[in-house]
C-alpha positions in Angstrom: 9.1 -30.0 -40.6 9.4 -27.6 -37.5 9.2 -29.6 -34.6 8.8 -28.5 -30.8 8.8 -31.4 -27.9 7.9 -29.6 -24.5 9.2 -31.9 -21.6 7.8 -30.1 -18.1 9.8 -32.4 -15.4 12.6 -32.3 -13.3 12.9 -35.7 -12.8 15.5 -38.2 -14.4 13.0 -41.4 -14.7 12.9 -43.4 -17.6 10.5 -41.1 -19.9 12.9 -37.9 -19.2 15.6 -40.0 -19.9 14.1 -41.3 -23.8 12.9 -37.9 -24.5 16.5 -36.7 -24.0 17.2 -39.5 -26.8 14.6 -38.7 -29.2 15.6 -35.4 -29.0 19.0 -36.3 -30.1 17.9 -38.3 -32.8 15.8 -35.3 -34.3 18.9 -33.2 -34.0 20.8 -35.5 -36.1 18.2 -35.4 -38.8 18.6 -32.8 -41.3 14.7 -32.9 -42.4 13.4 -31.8 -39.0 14.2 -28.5 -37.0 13.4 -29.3 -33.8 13.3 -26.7 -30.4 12.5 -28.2 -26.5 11.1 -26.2 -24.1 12.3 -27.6 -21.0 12.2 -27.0 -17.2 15.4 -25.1 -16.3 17.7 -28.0 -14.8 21.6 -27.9 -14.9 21.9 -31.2 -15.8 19.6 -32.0 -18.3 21.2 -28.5 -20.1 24.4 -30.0 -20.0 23.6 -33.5 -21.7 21.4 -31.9 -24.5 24.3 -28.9 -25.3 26.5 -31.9 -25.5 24.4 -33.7 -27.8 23.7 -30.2 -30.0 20.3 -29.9 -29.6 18.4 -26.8 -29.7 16.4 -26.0 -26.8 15.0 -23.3 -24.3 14.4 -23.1 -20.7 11.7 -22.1 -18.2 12.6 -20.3 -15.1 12.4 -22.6 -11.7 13.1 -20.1 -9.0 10.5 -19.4 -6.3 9.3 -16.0 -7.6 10.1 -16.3 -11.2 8.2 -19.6 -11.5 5.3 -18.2 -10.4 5.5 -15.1 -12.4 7.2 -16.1 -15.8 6.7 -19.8 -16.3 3.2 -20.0 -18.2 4.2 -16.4 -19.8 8.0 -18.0 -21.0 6.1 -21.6 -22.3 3.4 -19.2 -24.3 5.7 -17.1 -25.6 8.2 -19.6 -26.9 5.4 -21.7 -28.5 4.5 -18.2 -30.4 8.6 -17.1 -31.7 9.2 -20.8 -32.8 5.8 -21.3 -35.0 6.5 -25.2 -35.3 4.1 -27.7 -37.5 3.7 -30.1 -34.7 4.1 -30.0 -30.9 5.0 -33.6 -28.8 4.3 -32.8 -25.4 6.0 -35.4 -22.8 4.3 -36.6 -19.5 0.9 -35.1 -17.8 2.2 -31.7 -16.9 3.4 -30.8 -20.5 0.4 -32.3 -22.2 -1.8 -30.4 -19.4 -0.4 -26.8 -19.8 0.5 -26.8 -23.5 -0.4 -23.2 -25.3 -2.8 -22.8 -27.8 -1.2 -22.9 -31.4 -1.7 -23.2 -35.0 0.5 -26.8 -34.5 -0.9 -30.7 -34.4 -0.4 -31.2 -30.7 0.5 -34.9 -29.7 0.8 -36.7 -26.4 3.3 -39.2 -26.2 2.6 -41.5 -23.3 4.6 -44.3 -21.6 2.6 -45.7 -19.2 -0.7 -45.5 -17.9 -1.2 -41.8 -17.4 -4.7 -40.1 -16.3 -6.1 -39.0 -19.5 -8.2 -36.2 -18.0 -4.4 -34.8 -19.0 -4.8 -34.7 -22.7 -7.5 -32.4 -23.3 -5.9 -30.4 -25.5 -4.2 -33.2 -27.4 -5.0 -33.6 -31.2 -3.2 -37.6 -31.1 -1.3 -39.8 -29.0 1.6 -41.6 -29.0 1.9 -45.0 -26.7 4.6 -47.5 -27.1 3.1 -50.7 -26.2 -0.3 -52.7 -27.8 -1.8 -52.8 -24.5 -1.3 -48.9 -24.2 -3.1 -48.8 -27.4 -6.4 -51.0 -25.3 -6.0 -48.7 -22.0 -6.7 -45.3 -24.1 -9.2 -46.5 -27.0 -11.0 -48.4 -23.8 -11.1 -45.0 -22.1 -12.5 -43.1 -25.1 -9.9 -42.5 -27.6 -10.8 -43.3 -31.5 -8.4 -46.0 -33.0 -8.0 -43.2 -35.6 -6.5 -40.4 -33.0 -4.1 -43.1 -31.1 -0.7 -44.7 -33.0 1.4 -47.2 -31.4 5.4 -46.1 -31.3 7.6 -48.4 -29.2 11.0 -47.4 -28.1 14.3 -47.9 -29.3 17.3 -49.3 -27.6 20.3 -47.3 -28.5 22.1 -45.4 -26.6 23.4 -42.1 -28.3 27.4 -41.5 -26.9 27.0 -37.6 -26.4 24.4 -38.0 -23.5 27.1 -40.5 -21.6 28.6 -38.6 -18.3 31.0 -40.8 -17.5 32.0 -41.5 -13.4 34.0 -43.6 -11.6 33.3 -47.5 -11.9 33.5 -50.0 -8.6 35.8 -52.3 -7.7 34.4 -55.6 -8.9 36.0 -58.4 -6.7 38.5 -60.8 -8.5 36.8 -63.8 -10.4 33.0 -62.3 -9.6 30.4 -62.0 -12.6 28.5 -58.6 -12.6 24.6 -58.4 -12.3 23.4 -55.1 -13.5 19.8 -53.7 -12.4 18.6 -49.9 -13.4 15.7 -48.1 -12.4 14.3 -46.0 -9.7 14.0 -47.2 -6.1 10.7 -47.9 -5.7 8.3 -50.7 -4.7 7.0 -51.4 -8.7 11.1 -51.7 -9.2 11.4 -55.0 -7.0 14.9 -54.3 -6.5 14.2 -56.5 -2.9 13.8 -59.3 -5.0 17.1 -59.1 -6.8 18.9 -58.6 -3.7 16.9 -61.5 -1.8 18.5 -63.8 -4.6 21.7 -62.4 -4.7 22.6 -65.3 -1.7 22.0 -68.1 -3.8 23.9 -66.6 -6.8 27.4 -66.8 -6.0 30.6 -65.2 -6.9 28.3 -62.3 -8.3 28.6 -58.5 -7.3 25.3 -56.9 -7.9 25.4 -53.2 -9.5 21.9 -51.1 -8.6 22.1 -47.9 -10.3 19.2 -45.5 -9.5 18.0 -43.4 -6.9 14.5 -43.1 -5.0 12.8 -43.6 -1.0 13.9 -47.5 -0.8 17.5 -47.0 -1.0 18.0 -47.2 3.0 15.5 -50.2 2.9 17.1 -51.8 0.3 21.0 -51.3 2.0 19.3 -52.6 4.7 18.1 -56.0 3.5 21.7 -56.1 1.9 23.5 -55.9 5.1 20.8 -58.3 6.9 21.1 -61.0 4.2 25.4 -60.8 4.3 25.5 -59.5 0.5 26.0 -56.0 1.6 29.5 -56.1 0.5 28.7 -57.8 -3.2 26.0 -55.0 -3.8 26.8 -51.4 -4.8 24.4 -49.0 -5.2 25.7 -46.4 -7.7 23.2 -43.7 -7.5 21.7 -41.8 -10.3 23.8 -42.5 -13.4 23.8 -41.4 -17.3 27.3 -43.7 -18.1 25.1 -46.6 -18.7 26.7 -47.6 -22.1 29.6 -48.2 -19.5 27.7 -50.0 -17.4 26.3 -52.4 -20.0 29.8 -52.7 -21.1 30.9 -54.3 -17.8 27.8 -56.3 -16.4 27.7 -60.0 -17.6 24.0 -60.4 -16.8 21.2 -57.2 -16.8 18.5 -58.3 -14.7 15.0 -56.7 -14.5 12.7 -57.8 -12.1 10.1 -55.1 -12.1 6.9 -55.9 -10.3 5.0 -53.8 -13.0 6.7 -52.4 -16.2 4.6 -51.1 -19.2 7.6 -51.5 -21.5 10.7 -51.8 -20.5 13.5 -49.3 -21.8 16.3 -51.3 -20.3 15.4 -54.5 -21.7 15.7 -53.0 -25.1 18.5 -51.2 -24.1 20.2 -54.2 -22.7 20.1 -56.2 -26.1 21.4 -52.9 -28.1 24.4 -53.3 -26.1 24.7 -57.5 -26.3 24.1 -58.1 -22.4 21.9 -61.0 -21.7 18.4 -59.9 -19.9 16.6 -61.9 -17.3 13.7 -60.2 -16.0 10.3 -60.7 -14.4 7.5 -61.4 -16.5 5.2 -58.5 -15.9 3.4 -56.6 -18.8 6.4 -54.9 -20.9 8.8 -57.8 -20.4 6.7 -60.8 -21.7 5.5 -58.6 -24.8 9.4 -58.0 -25.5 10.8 -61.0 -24.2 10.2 -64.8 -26.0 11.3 -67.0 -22.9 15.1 -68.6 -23.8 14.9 -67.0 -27.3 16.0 -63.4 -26.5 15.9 -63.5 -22.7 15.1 -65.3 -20.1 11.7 -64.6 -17.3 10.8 -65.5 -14.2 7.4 -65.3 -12.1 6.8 -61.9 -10.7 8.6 -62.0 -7.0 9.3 -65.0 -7.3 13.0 -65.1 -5.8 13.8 -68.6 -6.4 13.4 -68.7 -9.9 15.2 -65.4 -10.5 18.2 -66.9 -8.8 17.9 -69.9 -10.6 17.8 -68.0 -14.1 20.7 -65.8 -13.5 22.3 -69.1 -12.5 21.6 -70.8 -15.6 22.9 -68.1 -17.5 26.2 -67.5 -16.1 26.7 -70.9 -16.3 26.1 -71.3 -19.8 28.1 -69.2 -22.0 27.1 -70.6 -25.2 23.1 -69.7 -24.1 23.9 -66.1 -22.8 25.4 -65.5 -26.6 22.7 -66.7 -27.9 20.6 -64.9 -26.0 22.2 -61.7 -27.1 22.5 -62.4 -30.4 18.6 -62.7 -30.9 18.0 -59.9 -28.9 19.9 -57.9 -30.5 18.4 -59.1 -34.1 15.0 -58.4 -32.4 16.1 -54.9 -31.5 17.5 -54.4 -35.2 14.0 -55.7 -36.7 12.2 -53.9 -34.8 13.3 -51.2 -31.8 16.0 -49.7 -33.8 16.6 -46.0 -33.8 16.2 -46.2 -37.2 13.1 -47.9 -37.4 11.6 -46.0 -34.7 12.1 -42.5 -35.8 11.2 -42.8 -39.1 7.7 -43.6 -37.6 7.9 -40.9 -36.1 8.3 -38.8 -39.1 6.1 -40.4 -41.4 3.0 -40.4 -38.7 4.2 -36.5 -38.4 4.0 -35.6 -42.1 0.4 -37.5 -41.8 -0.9 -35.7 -39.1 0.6 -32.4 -40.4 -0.5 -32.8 -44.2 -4.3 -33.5 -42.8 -4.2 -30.6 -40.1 
């Protein structure tokens, strides 16, 4: 199977951040040849050399964007001949080149369709993603439900520098962007009732000076640590007692997944991805969206109760194993694949 997977982004979000591990899982697998066309971005080149993946970029300066970019993403369609094309997020799905290959759109969220035009099937990762697009015209016949898997693959860790984590303090552990649907405000507004905890936020986005804010106006500003953008987060798993989650809105929920395929104990807010995932004191613990007290409470409970937060783990991680293993998930990928491409 020749597979291309066209990722048209500069952003380090949670979708650019799975396609970077689905990529690396197809580069393992000796059945597939896989080639990305990505955006040119240092970075991102870095991680995926690392990880030995095959992949080519499009140029990003002011004049050559404009002059080369659609030429460069036609032309590298053309050389590489694949089978089958995944195109990730509107942009790629949007400007993808005619070809001879299955096209599918792999969707995480709930992305304006008007983008997939040229899409032969889609990819969504949750049951109500699978409503959202049949609702809005898709036949249950072009549409397959692929959820995520939790792993973390070592070769696209960049290790940096952990903080200082005050003597006798439990670590809470949030990821995500900084951004209103994140509800990071809500994590730190409970951080005074949950004590002897230092709070690590990694991500970056337009809260972070609102957020330090309320941190230094509700005295936890020297418990909370916000780490920036960061791809050690195997490491940070490693050192958190407690990942909590308390997204407003949240279609899936990589970290969650992520969270139990490292054995860390999840609390998080029971919006849409999070209640599908989560069974309530089975594999995790929820709480009411924004509701500050009972996130406090929660993360309480658990790092009171050592016995619960192993059990916790332990379940999740059996859920993960069952069912959002890398394993599982990319041979779903393959067989729905060899379907489309055998009927094409």
């Amino acid at each position: 199977m020749r597979i291309m997977q066209i990722l048209l982004s500069q952003s380090e979000a949670g979708a650019e951040t799975y396609f970077e591990k689905v990529a690396t899982a197809f580069a393992e697998d000796d059945s597939i040849t896989q080639r990305l066309i990505i955006e040119a971005q240092p970075s991102r080149e870095r991680r995926l050399q690392s990880s030995g993946v095959d992949f080519r970029t499009l140029p990003m300066g002011i004049f050559s964007k404009v002059l080369r970019y659609n030429h460069q993403l036609k032309k590298e369609v053309t050389k590489f001949d694949p089978d089958l094309i995944v195109t990730w997020v509107n942009r790629a799905s949007r400007k993808c080149p005619p070809s001879k290959a299955v096209v599918v759109g792999r969707l995480g969220g709930y992305y304006d369709l008007n983008n997939y035009h040229k899409c032969d099937h889609l990819i969504v990762n949750t049951p109500d993603l699978v409503r959202y697009v049949t609702e809005n015209g898709w036949p249950n016949s072009q549409v397959s439900m692929i959820s995520n898997f939790g792993e973390l693959p070592e070769s696209l860790e960049v290790i940096d520098p952990l903080p200082q984590i005050p003597e006798g303090h439990r670590v809470l552990l949030t990821l995500g962007r900084l951004h209103p649907k994140k509800a990071q405000d809500v994590l730190i507004k409970a951080l005074p009732s949950i004590p002897d905890a230092t709070l690590l936020i990694a991500g970056t986005g337009e809260l972070q000076e609102d957020l330090e804010k309320l941190a230094a106006d509700l005295g936890v500003k020297g418990r909370t640590f916000f780490l920036g953008l960061r791809k050690d987060i195997r490491q940070l798993f490693n050192l958190a007692d407690v990942c909590v989650f308390p997204s407003r809105f949240e279609p899936l929920g990589n970290v969650i997944l992520e969270a139990w395929a490292t054995g860390t104990p999840v609390v998080a807010a029971a919006s849409q991805g999070p209640s599908w995932l989560i069974s309530h004191r089975e594999n995790g613990l929820l709480f009411e969206v924004d509701n500050v007290k009972q996130c406090a409470r929660q993360v309480n409970d658990l790092l009171s109760d050592r016995e619960m937060a192993e059990t916790l783990s332990r379940n999740g991680y059996n859920k993960l194993k069952d069912q959002f293993s890398l394993t599982a998930i990319i041979g779903q990928y393959k067989q729905l694949f060899e379907r489309l491409i055998a009927t094409k």
